[in-house]
C-alpha positions in Angstrom: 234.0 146.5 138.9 236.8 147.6 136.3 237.0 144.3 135.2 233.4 143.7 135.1 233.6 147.0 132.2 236.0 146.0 130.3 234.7 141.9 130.0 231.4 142.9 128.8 228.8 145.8 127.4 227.2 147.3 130.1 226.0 151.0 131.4 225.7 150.0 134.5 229.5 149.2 135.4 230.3 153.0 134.1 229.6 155.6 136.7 231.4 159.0 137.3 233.7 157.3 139.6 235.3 154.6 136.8 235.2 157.4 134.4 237.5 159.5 136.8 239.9 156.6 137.9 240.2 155.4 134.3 242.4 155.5 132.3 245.0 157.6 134.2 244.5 161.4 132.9 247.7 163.1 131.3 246.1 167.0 132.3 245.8 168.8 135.3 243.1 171.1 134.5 242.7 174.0 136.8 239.4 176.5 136.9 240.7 179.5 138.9 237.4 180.8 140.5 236.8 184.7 142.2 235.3 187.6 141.0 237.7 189.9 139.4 238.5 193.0 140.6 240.3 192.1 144.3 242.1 189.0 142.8 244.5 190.5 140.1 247.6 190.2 141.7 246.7 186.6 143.1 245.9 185.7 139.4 248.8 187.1 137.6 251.4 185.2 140.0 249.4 182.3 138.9 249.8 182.5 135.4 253.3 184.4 135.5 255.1 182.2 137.7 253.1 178.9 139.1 252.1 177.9 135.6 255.4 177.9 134.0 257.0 176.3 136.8 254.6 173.7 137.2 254.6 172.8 132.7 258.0 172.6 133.1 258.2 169.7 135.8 255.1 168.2 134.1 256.8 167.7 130.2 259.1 165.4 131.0 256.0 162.6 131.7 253.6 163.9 128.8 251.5 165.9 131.7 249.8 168.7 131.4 249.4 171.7 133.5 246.4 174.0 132.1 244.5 177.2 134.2 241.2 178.3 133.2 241.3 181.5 134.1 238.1 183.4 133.1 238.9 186.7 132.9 240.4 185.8 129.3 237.5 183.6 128.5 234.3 186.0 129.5 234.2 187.6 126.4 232.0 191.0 125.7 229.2 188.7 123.7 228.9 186.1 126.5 227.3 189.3 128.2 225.4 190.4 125.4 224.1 186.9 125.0 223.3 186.3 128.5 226.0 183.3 128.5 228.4 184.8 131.1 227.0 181.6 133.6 227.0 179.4 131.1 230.4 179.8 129.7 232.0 180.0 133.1 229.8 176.2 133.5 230.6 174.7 130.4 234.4 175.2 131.4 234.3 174.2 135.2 232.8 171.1 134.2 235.7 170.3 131.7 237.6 170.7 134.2 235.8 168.7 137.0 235.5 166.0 134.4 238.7 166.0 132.6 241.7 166.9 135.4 243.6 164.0 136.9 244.3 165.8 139.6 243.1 169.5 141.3 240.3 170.9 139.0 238.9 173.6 141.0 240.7 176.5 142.5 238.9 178.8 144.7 240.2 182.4 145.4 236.9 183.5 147.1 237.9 186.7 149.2 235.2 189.8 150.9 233.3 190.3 147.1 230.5 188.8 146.7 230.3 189.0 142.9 228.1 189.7 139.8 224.5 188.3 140.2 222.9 187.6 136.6 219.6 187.2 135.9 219.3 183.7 133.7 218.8 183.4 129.9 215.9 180.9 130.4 213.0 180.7 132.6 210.7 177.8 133.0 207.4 179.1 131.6 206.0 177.8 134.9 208.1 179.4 137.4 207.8 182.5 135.3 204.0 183.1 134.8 203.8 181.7 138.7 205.4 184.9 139.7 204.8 187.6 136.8 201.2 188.7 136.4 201.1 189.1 133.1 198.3 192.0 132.4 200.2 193.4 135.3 202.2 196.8 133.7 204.6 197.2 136.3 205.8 194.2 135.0 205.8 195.6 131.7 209.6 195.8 131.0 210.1 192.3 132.0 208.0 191.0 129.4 209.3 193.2 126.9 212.9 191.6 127.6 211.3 187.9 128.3 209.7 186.0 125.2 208.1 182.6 125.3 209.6 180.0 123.6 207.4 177.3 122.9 209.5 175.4 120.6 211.6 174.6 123.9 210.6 171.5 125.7 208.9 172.1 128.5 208.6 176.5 127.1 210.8 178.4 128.8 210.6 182.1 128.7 214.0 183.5 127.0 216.0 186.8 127.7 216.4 188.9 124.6 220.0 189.6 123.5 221.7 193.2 124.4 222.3 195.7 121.4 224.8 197.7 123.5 227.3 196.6 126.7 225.8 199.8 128.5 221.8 199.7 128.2 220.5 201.7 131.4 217.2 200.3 130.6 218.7 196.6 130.9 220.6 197.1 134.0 218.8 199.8 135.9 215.3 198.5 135.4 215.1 195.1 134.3 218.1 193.2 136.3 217.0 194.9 139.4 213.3 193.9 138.6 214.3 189.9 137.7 215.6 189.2 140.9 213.4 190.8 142.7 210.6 188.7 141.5 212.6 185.4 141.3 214.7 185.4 144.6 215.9 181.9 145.5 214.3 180.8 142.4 215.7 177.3 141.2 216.3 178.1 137.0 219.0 175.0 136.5 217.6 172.1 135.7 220.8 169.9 136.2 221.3 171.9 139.2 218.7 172.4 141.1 221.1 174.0 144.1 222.2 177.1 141.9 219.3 180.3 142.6 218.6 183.3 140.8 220.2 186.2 142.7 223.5 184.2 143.9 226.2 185.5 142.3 228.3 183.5 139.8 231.4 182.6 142.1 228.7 180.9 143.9 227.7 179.1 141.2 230.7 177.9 140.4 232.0 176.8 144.1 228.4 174.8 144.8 228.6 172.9 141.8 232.4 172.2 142.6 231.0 171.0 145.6 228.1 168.9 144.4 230.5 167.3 141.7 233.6 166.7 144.3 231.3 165.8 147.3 232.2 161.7 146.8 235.5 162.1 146.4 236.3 164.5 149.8 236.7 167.3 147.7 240.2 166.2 147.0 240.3 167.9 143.5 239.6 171.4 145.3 241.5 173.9 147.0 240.3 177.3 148.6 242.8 180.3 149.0 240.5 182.6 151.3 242.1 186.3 151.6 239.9 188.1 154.3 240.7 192.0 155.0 240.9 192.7 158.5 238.3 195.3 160.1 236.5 194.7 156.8 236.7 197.3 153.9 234.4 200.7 154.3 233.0 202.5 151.2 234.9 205.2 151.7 238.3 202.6 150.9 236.6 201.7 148.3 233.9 203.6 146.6 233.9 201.6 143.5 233.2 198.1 145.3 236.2 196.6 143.4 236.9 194.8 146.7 234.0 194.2 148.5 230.0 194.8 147.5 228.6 193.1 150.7 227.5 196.7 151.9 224.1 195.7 151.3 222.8 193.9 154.1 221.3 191.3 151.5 224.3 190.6 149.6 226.6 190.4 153.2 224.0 187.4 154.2 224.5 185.8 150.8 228.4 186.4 150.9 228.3 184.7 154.7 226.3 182.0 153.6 229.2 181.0 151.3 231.8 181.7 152.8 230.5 179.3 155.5 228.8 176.4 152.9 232.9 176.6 151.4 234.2 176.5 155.2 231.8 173.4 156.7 232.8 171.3 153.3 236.7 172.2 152.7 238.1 172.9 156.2 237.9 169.5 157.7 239.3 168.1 154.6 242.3 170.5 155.1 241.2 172.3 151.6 241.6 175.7 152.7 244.9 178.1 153.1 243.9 181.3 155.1 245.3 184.8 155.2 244.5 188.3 156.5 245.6 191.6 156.2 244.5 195.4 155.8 243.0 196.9 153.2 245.0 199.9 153.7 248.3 197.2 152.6 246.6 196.1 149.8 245.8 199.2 148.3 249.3 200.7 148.9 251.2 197.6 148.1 253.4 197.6 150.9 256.0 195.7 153.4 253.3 193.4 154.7 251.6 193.4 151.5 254.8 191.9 150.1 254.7 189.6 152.7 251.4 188.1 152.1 251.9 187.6 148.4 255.6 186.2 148.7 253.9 183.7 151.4 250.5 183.1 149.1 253.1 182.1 146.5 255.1 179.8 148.0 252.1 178.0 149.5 249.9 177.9 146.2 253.0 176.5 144.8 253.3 173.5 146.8 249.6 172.4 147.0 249.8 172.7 143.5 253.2 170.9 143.2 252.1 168.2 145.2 249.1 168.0 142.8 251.1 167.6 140.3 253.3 165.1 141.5 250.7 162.3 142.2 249.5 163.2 138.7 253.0 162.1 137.7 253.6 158.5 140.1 249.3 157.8 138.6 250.0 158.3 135.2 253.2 156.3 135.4 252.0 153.6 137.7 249.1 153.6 134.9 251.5 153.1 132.2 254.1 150.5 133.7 250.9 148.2 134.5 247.8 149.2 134.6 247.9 150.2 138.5 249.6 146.6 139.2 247.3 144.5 136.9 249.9 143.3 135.0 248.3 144.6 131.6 250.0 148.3 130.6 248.0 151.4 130.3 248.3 151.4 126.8 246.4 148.5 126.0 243.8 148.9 129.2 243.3 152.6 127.1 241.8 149.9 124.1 239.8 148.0 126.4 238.2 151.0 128.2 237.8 152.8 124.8 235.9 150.1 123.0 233.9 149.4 126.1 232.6 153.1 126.2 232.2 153.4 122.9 230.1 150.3 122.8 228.1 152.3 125.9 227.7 155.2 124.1 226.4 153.1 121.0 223.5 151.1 123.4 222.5 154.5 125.4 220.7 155.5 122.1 219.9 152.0 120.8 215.6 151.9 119.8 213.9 149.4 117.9 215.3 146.1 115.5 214.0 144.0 118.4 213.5 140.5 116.0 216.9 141.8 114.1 218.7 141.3 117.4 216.4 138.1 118.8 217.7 136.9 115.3 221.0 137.7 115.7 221.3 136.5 119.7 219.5 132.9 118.7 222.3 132.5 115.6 225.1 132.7 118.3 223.3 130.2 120.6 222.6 127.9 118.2 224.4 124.8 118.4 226.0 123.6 115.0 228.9 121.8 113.1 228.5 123.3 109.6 228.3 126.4 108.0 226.9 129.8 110.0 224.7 132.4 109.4 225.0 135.0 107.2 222.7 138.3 107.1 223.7 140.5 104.2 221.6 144.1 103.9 222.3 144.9 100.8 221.2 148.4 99.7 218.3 149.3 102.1 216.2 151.4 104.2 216.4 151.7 108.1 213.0 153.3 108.9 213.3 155.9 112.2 211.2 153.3 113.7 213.3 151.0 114.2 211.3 148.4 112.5 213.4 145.9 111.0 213.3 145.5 107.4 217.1 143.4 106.7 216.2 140.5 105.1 217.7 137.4 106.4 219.0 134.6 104.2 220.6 131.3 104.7 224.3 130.5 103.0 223.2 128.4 100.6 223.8 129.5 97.2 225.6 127.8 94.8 228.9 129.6 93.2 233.0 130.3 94.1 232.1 132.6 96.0 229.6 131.7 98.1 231.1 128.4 98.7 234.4 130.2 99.9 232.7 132.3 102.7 231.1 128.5 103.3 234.6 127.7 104.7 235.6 130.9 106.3 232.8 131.3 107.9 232.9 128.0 109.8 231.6 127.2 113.2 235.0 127.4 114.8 235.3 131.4 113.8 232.1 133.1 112.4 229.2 132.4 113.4 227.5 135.7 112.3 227.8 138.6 110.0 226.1 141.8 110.2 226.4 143.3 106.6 224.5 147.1 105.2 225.3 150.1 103.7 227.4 153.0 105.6 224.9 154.6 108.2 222.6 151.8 108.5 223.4 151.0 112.0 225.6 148.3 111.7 227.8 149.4 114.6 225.2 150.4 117.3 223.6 146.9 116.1 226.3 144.8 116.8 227.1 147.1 120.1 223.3 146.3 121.4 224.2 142.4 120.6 227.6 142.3 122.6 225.5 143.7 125.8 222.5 141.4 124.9 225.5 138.7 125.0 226.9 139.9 127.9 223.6 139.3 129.8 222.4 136.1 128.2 225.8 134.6 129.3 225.7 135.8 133.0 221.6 134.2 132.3 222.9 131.0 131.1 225.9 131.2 133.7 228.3 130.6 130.4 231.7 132.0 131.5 233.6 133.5 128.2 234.3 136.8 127.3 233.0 138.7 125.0 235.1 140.4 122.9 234.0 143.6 121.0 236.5 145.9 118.9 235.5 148.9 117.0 237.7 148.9 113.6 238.9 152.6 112.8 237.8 153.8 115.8 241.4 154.2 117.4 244.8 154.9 116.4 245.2 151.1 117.1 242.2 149.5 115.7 
């Protein structure tokens, strides 16, 4: 199938698993995921001495080790915006998408975590379960506006003025998901429902996005306390909020989802000890975090290690093809970049059948020139290029008569900057690429993208 991308122009070949396997990434991109407040310590040893360990063995090979650890990038406005979920998203997937290596990093323990209501609503789902003339829904509409300049209208969350508005947490969160329990509000994921906390979020769409690959870019650290943690331990919930029997279910329901998917795969490390020696910090508490150290070290290490041998077996020869990575990286970047150029290709249907019956046609002599000259490109994609043949009479013209010869060019695509010459001749490599395979002509066709590299 690689080979299949790189000879021709074609959407099809490029799925999410190509995109992963090439070329070899340089980065292992990390999203450390948990709520807060009961994962400090397990953070900072992260970041303190994991990290720095693990940058040093990587800069020898040009790789990258990078955490995404959220408690630096949840900023005060991502709440006031309603963003915190979609920030934490818009990072995960970078990570899913971009790591050669682990990209997800689970340090789920007894918390359950901070359940936002969503910035948008579908205006569907909402009026479905608001009654509108109803007034003890009155301060939900006063918070949720319709937006019908959103396609479909979606019903939008008003920013917050101030971080501590009793109004906005007391009545109106409490009130949201109430009405909207288990309410699907992500359109790309239709898994994620209103009143799951974000942690959750973030480990099912891990899931979903890993699920092809055995989950081999995840790892869980799972701390459970033993005997559990009473309110009295901890009246401020910092290290576990499942005291409501609601949020316990949810928190189960998790744990287990996590448990059935990673465990087999041997994704999890386990530990366990009391509360009471994590509050006071003491022998056994030491003993836990020397040993949570050491192992998060190695699964890491080892991560980063067949990073290393991929990335170098990539650049030596192209995972035994022969060709090195350096030049596959020009193949796969004009091939995608041809993709991207076709996915939003409309219209000029007689420029290209114009175009396409130019390279089939059979001659001896002179080819085809198409000069645009100064002119409009309508949005409709109707083509108005005018086509003319080389025949005029001059130096000139008679000079691109030779260059332009049967045995090189047989076409030229000329126009103004911005006038689509590039996605045009994009759409005519995969229209080429086709009508070959159609013809059962075997040839490759070539396609480079001047500028568009370092090397090109």
């Amino acid at each position: 199938m690689f080979r299949d991308f790189i000879s021709g122009v074609s959407i099809y070949y490029d799925g999410l698993n190509l995109r992963q396997k090439y070329p070899a990434k340089s980065s292992m991109l990390v999203f450390v995921s948990s709520t807060f407040t009961d994962t400090h310590s397990e953070r900072n040893v992260l970041l303190e001495k994991i990290l720095p360990a693990l940058q040093d063995k990587g800069k020898a090979s040009g790789v990258k080790t990078v955490f995404i650890d959220m408690r630096y990038g949840v900023r005060d406005e991502n709440t006031l915006d309603h963003m915190t979920w979609l920030a934490c998203k818009s990072e995960l997937l970078k990570c899913l998408n971009e790591s050669g290596s682990l990209a997800f990093l689970s340090l789920q323990s007894d918390k359950y975590g901070y359940r936002p209501i969503p910035k948008f609503i579908d205006q569907e789902l909402f009026e479905s379960r608001v009654n509108l003339t109803n007034t003890d829904n009155q301060v939900v509409l006063e918070w949720y506006k319709l937006d019908m300049n959103s396609i479909p209208p979606v019903y939008t969350l008003k920013n917050l003025i101030q971080m501590n508005d009793n109004t906005f947490w007391s009545a109106l969160v409490p009130k949201v998901l109430n009405l909207f329990e288990d309410a699907a509000f992500d359109r790309e994921s239709p898994e994620l429902r209103i009143g799951r906390s974000v942690t959750e979020y973030e480990a099912l769409t891990a899931l979903s996005f890993s699920k092809d690959s055995s989950y081999s870019n995840m790892h869980w650290f799972h701390r459970h306390f033993e005997g559990g943690v009473s309110f009295e331990d901890d009246p401020n919930q910092f290290l576990d909020d499942a005291h409501d029997p609601l949020v316990k279910v949810k928190l189960q329901q998790l744990l287990d989802t996590m448990s059935l998917a990673l465990a087999p795969k041997e994704r999890v490390s386990r530990y366990q000890l009391p509360v009471i020696s994590f509050t006071h910090k003491d022998d056994q508490w030491k003993e836990y975090i020397t040993r949570w150290e050491e192992r998060c070290y190695t699964v890491l290490d080892q991560q980063l290690t067949e990073l290393i041998e991929n990335k170098q077996s990539w650049d030596r020869d192209g995972y035994g093809s022969g060709v090195t990575g350096s030049i596959l990286n020009e193949f796969i970047h004009h091939a995608r970049w041809a993709n991207i150029k076709c996915s939003t290709f409309h219209g000029r249907e007689r420029l290209l059948n114009v175009c396409l019956s130019r390279v089939y046609e059979k001659t001896s002599s002179s080819c085809a020139l198409l000069p645009g000259g100064p002119r409009k490109v309508p949005d409709s994609g109707e083509d108005n290029v005018e086509e003319q043949a080389d025949d005029a009479e001059g130096d000139e013209r008679k000079r691109n008569r030779r260059v332009l010869s049967s045995s090189s060019v047989c076409l030229a695509i000329i126009g103004v900057s911005g006038s689509g010459k590039t996605a045009l001749m994009a759409k005519l490599a995969e229209k080429i690429t086709a009508e070959d395979k159609n013809r059962a002509i075997s040839r490759p066709v070539i396609f480079r993208f001047c500028g568009t590299t370092s090397d090109s």
